[in-house]
MARSE-184112 format. One record per residue: residue in three letters; residue number from 1; x, y, z of N, C-alpha, C, O in turn. Coordinates in pm, whole numbers. Atoms other than C-alpha are relative to their C-alpha. Layout:
// MARSE-184112
 res   n   n_xx   n_yy   n_zz  ca_xx  ca_yy  ca_zz   c_xx   c_yy   c_zz   o_xx   o_yy   o_zz
 ALA NUM      X      Y      Z      X      Y      Z      X      Y      Z      X      Y      Z
...
// end
This chain:
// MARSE-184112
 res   n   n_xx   n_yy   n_zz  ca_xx  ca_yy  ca_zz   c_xx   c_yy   c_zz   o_xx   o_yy   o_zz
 UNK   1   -103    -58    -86  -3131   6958   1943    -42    142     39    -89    219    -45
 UNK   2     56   -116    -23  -3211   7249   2137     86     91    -17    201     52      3
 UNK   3    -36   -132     42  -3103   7599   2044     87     25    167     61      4    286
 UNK   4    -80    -56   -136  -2788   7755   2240    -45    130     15     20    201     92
 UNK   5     77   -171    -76  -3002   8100   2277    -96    -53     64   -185     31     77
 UNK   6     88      3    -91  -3210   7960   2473     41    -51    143    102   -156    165
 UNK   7    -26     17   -104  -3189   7991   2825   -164    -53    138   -281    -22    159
 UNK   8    105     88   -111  -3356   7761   3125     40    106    160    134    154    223
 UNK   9     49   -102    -56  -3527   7956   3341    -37    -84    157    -93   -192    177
 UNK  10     66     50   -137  -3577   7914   3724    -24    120    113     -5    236     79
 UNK  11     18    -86    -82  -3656   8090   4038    121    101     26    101    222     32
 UNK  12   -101    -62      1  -3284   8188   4080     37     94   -117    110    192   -105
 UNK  13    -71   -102     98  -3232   8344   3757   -139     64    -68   -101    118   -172
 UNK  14    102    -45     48  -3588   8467   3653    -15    133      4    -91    182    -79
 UNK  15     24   -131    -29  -3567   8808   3770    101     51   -105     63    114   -204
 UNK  16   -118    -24     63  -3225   8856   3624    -24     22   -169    -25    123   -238
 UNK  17      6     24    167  -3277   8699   3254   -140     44    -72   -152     56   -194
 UNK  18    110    -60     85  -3664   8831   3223    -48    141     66    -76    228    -17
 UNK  19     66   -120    -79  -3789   9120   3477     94     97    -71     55    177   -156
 UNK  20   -134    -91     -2  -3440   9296   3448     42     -6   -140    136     71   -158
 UNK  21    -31     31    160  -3403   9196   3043    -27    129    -78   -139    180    -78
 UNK  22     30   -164     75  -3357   9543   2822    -63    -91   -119   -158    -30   -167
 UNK  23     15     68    113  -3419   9284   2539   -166    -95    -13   -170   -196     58
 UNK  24    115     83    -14  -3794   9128   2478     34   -121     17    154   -134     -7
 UNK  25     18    186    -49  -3822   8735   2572   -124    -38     35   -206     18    107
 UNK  26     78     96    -12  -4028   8451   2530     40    -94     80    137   -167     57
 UNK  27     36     74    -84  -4110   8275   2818    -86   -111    -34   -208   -101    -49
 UNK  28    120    126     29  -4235   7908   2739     46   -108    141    149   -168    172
 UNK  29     25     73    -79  -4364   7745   3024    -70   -113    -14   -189   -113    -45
 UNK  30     24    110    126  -4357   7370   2918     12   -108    175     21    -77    294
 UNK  31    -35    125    -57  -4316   7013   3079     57   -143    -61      5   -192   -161
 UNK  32    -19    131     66  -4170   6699   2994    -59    -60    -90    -28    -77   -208
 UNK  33     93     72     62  -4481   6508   2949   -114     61    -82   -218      8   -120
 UNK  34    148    -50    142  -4693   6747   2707     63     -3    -77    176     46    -87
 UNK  35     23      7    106  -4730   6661   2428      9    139   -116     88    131   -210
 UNK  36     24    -83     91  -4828   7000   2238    163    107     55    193    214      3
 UNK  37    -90   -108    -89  -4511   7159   2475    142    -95   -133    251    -45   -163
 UNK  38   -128     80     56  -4277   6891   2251      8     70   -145    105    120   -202
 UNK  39     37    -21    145  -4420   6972   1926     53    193    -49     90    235   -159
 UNK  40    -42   -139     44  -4339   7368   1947    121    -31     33    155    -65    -81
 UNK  41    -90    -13    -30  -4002   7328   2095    124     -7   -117    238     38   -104
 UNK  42    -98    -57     72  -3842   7303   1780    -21    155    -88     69    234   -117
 UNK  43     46   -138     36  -4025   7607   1633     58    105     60     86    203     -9
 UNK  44    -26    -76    -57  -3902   7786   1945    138     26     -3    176    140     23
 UNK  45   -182     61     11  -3500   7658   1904      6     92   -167    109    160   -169
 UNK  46     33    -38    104  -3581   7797   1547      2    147     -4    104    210    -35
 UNK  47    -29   -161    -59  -3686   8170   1640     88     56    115    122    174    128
 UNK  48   -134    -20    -67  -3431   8135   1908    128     87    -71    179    193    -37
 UNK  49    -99    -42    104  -3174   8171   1616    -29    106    -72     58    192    -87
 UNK  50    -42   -103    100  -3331   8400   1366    -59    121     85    -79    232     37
 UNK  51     29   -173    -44  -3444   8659   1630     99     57    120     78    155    193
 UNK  52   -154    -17    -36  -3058   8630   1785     21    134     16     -7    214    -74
 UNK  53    -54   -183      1  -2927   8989   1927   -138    108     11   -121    223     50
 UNK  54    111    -71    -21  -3306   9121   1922   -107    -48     83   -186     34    128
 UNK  55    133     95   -132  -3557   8889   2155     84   -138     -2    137   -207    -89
 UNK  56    -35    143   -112  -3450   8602   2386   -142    -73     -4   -257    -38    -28
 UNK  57     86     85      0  -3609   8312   2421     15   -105    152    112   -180    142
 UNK  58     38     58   -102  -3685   8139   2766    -61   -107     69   -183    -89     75
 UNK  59    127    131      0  -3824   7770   2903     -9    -12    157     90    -45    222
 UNK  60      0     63   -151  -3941   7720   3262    -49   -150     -1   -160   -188    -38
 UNK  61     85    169    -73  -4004   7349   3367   -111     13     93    -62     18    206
 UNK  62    128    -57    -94  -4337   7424   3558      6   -140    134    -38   -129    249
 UNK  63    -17     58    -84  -4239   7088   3709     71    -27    138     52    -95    240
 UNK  64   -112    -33    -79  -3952   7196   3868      9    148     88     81    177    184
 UNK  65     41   -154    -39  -4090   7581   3921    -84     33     -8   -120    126    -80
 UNK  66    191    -13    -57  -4439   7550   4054    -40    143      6   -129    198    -58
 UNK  67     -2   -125     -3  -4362   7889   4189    -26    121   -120   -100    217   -139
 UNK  68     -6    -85    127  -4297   8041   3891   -170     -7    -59   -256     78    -36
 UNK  69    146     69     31  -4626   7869   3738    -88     84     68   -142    164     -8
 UNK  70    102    -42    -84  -4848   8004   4004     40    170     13    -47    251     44
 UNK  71    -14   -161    -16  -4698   8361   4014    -25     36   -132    -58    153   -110
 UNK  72     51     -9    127  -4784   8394   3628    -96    -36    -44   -134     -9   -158
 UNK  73    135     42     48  -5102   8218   3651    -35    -96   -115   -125    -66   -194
 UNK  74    -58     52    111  -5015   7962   3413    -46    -99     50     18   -155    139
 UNK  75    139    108    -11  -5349   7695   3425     44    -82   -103     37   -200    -67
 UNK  76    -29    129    164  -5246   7492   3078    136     74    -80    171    191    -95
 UNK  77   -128     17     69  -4918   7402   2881    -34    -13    -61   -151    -51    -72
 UNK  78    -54   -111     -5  -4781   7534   2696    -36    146     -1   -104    178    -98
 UNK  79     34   -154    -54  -4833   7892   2801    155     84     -1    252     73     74
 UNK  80   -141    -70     45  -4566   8154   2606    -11    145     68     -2    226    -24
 UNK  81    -33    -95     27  -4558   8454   2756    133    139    -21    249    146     19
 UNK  82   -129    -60     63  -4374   8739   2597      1    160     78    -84    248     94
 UNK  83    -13   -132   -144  -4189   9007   2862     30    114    -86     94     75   -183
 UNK  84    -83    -87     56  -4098   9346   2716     -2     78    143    -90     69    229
 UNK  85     20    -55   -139  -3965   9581   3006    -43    -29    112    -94     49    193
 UNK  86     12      5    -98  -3993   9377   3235   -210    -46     40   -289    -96    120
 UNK  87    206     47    -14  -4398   9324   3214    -67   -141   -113    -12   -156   -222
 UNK  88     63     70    129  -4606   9051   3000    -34    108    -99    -71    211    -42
 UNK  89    -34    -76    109  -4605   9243   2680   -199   -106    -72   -315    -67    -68
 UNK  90    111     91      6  -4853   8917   2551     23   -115     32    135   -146     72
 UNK  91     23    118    -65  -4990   8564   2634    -41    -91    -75   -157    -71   -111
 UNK  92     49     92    128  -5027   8272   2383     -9   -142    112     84   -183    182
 UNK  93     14    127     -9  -5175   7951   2496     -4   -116    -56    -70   -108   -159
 UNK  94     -2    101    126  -5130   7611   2339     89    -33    -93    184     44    -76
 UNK  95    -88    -36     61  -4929   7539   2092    -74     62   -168   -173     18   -227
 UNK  96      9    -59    134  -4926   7766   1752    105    -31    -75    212    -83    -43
 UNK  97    -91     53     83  -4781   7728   1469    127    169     -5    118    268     68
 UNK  98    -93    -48    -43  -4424   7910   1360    -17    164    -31     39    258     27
 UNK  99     75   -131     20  -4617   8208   1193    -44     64     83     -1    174    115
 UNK 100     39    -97   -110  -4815   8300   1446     86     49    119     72    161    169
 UNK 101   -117    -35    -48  -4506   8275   1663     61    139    -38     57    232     42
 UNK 102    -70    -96     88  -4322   8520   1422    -81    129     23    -21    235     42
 UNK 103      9   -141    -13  -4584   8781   1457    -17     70    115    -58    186    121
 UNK 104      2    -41   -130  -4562   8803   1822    135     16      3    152    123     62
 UNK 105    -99    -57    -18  -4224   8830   1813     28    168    -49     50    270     17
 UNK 106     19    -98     51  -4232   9067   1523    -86    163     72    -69    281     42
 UNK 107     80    -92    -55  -4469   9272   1728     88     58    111     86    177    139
 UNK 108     -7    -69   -113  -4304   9320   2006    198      8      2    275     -3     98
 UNK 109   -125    -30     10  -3951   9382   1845     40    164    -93    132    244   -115
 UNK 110     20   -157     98  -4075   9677   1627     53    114     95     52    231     57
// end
C-alpha cells in the first residue's frame, strides 16, 4: 500500500510541490513495467513516513510525463533525484537499497 506522504507528480503540479518546495524531496521517476522501480517503492512509502514534516517524497510516471523525463535527463528507471531549494541537490540511479536511501536523505536534511 502506498504511503499517504507521497505525492504524484506531473507537469501541472511539478513546479509547485518540487521547484517552489522550502522542504527537500525525492523525486522517483518510475514506471509501471520496471521491475527494479517496483522493488524500491516500498522502501520509498517507508522513508515517506519516517522522514514526515522534514523531506517529501515524490513519483513521476515517466509514462505519462515524457516531458518531465526529458527536462531532467532521465535515460534509465528508476532515477531518484533529490531537490533541495529548488535545484537537484543529488542523483541516484537504479534501485538501492533502504540504507543507502537513508543517507541521501540524511544528507540533505542536515
Amino acid at each position: 500500500m502506498a504511503s499517504s506522504n507521497i505525492v504524484t507528480l506531473g507537469k501541472d503540479n511539478f513546479t509547485q510541490e518540487v521547484l517552489e518546495s522550502t522542504a527537500p524531496i525525492l523525486v522517483d521517476f518510475w514506471a509501471e513495467w520496471c521491475g527494479p522501480c517496483k522493488m524500491i517503492a516500498p522502501v520509498l512509502d517507508q522513508l515517506a513516513d519516517e522522514y514526515a514534516g522534514k523531506a517529501r517524497v515524490g513519483k513521476v510516471n515517466i509514462d505519462h510525463e515524457q516531458d518531465l523525463a526529458v527536462q531532467f535527463g532521465v535515460r534509465a528507471i528508476p532515477t531518484l533525484l533529490f531537490f533541495k531549494g529548488g535545484a537537484v541537490a543529488e542523483q541516484i540511479v537504479g534501485a538501492k537499497s533502504k540504507k543507502e536511501l537513508k543517507a541521501s536523505f540524511d544528507r540533505l536534511t542536515a
